[in-house]
C-alpha positions, 0 to 999 in steps of 0.5 A, a space after each residue: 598403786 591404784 587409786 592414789 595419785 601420784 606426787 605430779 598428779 596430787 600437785 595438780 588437785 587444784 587445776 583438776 577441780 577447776 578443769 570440772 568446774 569448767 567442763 561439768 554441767 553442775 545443774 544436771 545430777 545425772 547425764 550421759 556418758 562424757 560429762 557425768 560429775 560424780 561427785 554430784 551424786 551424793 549431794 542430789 535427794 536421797 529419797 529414794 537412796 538405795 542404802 536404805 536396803 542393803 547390809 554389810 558385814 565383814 566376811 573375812 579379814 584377810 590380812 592381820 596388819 592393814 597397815 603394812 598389808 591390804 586386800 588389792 583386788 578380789 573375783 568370785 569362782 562359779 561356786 561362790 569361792 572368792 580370791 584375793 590378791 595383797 599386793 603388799 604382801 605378795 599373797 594370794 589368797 582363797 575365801 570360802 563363803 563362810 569366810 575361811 581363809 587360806 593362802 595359795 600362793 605367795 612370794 609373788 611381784 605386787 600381784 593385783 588383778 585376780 580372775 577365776 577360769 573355766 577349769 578352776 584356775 586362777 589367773 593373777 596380774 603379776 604387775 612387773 612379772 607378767 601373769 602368773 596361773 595358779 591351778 586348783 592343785 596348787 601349781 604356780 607358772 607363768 604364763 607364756 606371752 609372746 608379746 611383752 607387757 608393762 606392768 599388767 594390772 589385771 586381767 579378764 578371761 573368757 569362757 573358752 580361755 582366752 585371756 584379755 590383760 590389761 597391759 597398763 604402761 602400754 596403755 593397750 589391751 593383749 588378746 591371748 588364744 588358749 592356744 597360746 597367740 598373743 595379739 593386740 586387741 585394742 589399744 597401741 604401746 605408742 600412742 597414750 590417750 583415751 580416743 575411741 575407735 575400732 582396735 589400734 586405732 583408740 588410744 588408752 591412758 594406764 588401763 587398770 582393770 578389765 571385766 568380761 561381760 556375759 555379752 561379750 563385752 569387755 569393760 576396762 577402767 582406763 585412765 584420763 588426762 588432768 591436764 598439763 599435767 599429765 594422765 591419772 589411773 581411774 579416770 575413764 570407763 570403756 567399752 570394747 565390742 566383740 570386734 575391738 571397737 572402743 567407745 568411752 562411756 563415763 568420764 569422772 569429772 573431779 578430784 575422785 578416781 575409780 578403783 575398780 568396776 564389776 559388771 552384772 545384769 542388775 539394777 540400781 537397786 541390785 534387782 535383775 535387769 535386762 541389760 549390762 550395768 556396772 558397780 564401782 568403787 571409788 577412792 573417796 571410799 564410796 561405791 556408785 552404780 552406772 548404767 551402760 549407757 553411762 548414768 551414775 547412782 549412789 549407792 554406798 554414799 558415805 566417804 568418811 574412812 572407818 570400818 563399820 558394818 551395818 545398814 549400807 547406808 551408815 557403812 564405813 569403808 577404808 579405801 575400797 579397791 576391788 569389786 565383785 558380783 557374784 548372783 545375790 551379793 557384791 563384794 569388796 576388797 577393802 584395802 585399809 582393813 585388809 578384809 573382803 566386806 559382803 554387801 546383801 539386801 535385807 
């Protein structure tokens, strides 16, 4: 599952966190791209920590047992209506925003990534079931793809339809038309690695989630190498042009992995900006902010497990896995308490 370390990876802590050691600059708190470390980010002043101006409260509890359940991932239709997905449970489920909850669908395979299209339909990542469509009246399919996928963990969908899936054991990215033509897009299922350049010519390592920017862009977290050890989820972010070329913008260079990323023209401190930036979450249970160009701020700086609501800067969260923007406010599936959490300024 996303954002836990597998038992080979978990044996391997140790190595890890002498590998950053040797390969991170500890006295820059931020730097571009390739060797940001962000587990520096909490340690730097937070003077100016944006915290401070921020409040969380709890939506909507979508789960009644956060032991057994979880909130997985959750995205937000152009009316404000949330959707979330309980990979444990097998359930989909729709949050108005005043926080009703109710179910569309279940009995599904681990579905994990969720994303609204252009006509009010839900797209779901059905992990080992390929990507299930659930139309606003209720009706469950599964999308037809010529191409055979492995375990898809999350999908992205553009405004006309066409559907870009995140084929995670294949470590590639699928094109699917409104048509119905399913190409590669990025990425190639024989090759497993984080090297960059245009379409099958980069490599990815279990890309886990994929935003679609206003810009075009597409926004996948991808995984990276520990290692002799091998690759772990959430290790990577990178960016793919209009026309398929691969660049790698951040690399986590600890023992924390990224759970989810959301993109939104909005600053560090959630005012609009000009350009694309991101928020993330991570599996220490804090969110950072990251620029496009690779630079990464605190944001919710506390890691402590718990489920408190409050001032952002004495926020408790409960391994957070998915992430939301949607105009004034960032929302998060926060998997132990089985609730969607809304973060607004004050």
């Amino acid at each position: 599952m996303k954002g836990k370390l597998n038992a080979l990876a978990a044996a391997t802590l140790t190595v890890l966190t002498l590998l950053c050691t040797s390969n991170c600059k500890k006295e820059e708190s931020f730097e571009p791209a390739a060797s940001v470390d962000n587990q520096l980010a909490p340690t730097m002043s937070m003077k100016n920590h944006s915290g401070h101006h921020f409040l969380v409260n709890t939506l909507a509890i979508v789960e009644t047992d956060p032991v057994t359940a979880g909130v997985t991932r959750v995205c937000s239709a152009k009316d404000g209506t949330l959707y979330a997905t309980s990979a444990n449970t097998g359930k989909v489920y729709k949050i108005s925003s005043s926080g009703t909850v109710s179910l569309i669908a279940e009995g599904l395979n681990t579905p994990i990534g969720i994303k609204v299209g252009p006509k009010g339909e839900v797209y779901v990542a059905n992990f080992n079931k390929g990507v299930i469509k659930i139309t606003p009246d209720g009706t469950v399919s599964t999308v037809p793809i010529s191409l055979a996928l492995s375990w898809p963990e999350d999908i992205a969908v553009a405004d006309d339809g066409t559907l870009y899936i995140a084929d995670t054991f294949n470590h590639r990215i699928i094109k699917v038309t409104p048509g119905g033509i399913a190409t590669v897009f990025a990425g190639n299922a024989s090759v497993q690695g984080t090297k960059d350049g245009m379409g099958s010519k980069a490599s990815f390592s279990l890309p886990t989630s994929i935003k679609l920017a206003k810009d075009g862009y597409l926004w996948v977290l991808d995984g990276g190498s520990i290692g002799t050890a091998g690759y772990i989820e959430g290790r990577n972010v990178r960016k793919i042009s209009l026309q398929g070329k691969v660049s790698t913008v951040f690399k986590v260079c600890s023992i924390t992995s990224i759970t989810d990323l959301a993109v939104a023209k909005r600053d560090r401190y959630f005012n609009p900006s000009p350009d694309e930036n991101l928020f993330v979450t991570f599996d220490d249970n804090s969110i950072s902010h990251l620029t496009g160009t690779g630079k990464l701020t605190p944001f919710a700086i506390n890691t402590t497990i718990g489920n408190v609501d409050g001032p952002l800067k004495d926020a408790l969260f409960f391994h957070p896995q998915g992430i939301s923007i949607r105009e004034d406010a960032i929302y998060i599936a926060d998997h132990g308490n089985a609730s969607i959490r809304k973060i607004v300024k004050k």
